[in-house]
Structures are given as C-alpha cells and as structure tokens.
Rosetta silent file (secondary structure, phi, psi, omega in degrees, C-alpha in Angstrom):
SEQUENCE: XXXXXXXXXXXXXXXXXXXXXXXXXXXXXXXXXXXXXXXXXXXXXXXXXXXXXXXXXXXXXXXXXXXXXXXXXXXXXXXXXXXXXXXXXX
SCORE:     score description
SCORE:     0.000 S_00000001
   1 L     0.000  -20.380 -166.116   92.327   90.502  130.185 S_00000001
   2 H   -72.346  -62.036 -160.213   93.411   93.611  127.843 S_00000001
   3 H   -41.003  -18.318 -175.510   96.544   91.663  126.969 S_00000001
   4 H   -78.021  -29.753 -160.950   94.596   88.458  125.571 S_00000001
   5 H   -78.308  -20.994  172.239   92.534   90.963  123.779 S_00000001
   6 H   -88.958  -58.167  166.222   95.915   92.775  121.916 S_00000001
   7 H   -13.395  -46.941 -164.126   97.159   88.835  121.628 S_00000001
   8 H  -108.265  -33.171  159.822   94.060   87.892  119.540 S_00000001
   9 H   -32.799  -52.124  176.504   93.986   91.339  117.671 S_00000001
  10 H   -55.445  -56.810  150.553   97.553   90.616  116.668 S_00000001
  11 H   -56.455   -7.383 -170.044   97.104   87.722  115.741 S_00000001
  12 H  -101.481  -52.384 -179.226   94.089   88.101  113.432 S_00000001
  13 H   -43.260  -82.144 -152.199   96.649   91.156  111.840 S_00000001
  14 H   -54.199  -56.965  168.602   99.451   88.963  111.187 S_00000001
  15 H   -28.851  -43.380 -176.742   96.637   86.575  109.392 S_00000001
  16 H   -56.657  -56.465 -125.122   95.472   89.467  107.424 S_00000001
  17 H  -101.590  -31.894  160.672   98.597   90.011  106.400 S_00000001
  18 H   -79.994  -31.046  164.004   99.744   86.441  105.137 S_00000001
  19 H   -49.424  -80.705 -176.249   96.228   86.556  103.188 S_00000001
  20 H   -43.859  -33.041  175.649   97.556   89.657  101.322 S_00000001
  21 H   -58.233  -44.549 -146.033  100.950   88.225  100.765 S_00000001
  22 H   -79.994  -33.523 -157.991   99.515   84.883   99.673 S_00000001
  23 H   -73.863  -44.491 -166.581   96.937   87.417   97.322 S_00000001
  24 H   -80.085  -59.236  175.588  100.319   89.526   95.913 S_00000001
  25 H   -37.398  -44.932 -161.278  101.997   85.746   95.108 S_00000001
  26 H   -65.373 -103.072 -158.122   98.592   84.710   93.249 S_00000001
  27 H   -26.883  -57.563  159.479   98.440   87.475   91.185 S_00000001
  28 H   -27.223  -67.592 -154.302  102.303   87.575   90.278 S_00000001
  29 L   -77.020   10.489  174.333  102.370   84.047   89.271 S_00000001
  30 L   -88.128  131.477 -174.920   99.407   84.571   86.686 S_00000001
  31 L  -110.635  165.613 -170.248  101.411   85.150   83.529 S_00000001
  32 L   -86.730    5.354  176.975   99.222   87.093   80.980 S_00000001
  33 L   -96.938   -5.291  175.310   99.206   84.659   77.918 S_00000001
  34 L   -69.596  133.449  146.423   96.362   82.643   80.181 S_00000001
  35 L   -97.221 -172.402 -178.827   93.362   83.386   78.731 S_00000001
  36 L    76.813   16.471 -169.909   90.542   84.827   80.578 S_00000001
  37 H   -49.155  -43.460  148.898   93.720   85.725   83.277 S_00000001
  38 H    -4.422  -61.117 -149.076   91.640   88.898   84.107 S_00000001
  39 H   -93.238  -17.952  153.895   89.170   86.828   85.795 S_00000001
  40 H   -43.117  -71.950 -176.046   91.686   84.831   87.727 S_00000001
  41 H   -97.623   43.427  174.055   92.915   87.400   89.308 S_00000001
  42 H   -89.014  -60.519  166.875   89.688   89.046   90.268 S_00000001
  43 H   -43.204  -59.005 -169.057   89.344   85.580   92.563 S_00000001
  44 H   -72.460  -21.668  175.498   92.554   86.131   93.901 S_00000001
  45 H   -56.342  -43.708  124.850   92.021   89.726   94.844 S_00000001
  46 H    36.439  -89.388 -160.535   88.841   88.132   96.828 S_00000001
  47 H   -51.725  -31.413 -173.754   91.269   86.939   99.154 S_00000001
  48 H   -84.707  -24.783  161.324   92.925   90.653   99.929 S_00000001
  49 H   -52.833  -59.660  178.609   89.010   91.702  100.655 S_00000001
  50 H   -57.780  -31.098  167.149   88.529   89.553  103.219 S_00000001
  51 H   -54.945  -57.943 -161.047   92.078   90.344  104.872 S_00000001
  52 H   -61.794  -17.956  155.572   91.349   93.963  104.440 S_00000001
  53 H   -70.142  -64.783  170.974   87.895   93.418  106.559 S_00000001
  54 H   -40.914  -60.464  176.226   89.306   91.150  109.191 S_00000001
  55 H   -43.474  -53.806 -175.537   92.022   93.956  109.283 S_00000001
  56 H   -59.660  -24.798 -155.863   89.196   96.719  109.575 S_00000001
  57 H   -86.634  -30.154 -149.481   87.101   94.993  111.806 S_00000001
  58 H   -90.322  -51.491  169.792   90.195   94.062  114.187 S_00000001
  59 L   -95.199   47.206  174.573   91.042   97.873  114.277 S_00000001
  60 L    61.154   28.187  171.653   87.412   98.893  115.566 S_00000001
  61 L  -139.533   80.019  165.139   86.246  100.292  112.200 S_00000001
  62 H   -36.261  -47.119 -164.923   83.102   98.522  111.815 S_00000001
  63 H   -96.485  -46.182  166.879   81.464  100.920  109.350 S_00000001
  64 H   -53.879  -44.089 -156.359   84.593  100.864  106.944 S_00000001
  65 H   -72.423  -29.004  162.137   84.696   97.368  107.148 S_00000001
  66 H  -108.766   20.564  129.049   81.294   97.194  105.506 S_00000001
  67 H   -24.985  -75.814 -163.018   81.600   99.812  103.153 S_00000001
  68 H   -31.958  -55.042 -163.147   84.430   97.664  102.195 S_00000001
  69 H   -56.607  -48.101  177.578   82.170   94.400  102.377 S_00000001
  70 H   -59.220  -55.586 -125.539   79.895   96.449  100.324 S_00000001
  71 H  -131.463  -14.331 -157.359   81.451   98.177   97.942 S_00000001
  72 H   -79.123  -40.930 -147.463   84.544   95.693   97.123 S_00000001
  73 H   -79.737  -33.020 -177.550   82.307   93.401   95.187 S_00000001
  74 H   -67.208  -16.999  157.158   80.438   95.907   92.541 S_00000001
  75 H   -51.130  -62.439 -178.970   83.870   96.921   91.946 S_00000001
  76 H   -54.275  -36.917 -167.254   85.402   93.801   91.056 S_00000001
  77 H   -85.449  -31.099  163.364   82.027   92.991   88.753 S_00000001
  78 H   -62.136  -52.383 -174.505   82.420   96.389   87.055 S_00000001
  79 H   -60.858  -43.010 -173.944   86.011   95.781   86.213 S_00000001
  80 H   -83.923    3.472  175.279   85.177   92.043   84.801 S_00000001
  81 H   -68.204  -65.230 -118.448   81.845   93.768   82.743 S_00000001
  82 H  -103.905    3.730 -162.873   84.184   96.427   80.984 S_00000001
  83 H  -107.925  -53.504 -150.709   86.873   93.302   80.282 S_00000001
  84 H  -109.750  -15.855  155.796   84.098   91.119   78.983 S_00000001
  85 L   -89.873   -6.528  176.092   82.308   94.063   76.572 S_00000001
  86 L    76.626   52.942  156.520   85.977   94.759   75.456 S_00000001
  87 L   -83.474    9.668 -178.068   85.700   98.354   77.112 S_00000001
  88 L   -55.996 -176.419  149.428   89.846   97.559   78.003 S_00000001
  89 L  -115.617  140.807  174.165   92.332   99.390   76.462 S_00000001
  90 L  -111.219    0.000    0.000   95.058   97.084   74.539 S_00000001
C-alpha cells in the first residue's frame, strides 16, 4: 500500500513539474512589443501556482500550500495595480 501511495505522489510531482515547464514556455514566448503583455503573463504564472500547491500539498505541507493559495493571488493583483497606475520603472 505505501508503494501506490509514493506512485501517486510521484506522479502528481512529475505533473507539477510539466505545469511549470509549460508556465516557463508561456512566458518565454510572450515577446514584449504585445501590448498589455504584463497581464498575459500574470495568467500564465497562474499555472506555476497551482503546480507549486499540488507540489506542496503532495509533500505534506498543508499550511504552506495555503499560504501559497493565499498569498499568491494579492501578489499577482499588486504587481498588475502598480503596472496599470504606471508605478513601473521604464
């Protein structure tokens, strides 16, 4: 019984883990003359939250994983606020 339980652990990683890849391709293939590009890849970063929870939750750390759940999105909304008052730097 342990082994199905490292099997499906493993497997949930390796999932994780093609989510982040698939998140570092998105983001690459946004070239910066799009505008509003910012908020594109805001979306795709999305996708590396949920890996990085599925990751957390898969390696027992339940309380990170909803920090994370918590905490990922007022990030992301802070970053596209300070983009969208023109607090960037160019």
């Amino acid at each position: 019984m342990e082994d199905i339980l490292i099997i499906i652990k493993s497997i949930l990683l390796l999932i994780a883990a093609a989510f982040i890849l698939l998140t570092a391709y998105g983001i690459i293939r946004f070239k910066d003359d799009i505008p509003n590009v910012l908020y594109a890849r805001i979306h795709i970063l999305g996708i590396a939250d949920v890996a990085c929870i599925i990751a957390l939750l898969v390696l027992n750390e339940p309380l990170l994983a909803v920090a994370y759940f918590i905490l990922a999105p007022f990030a992301s909304h802070a970053i596209a606020n300070g983009h969208y008052y023109g607090e960037e730097e160019k």
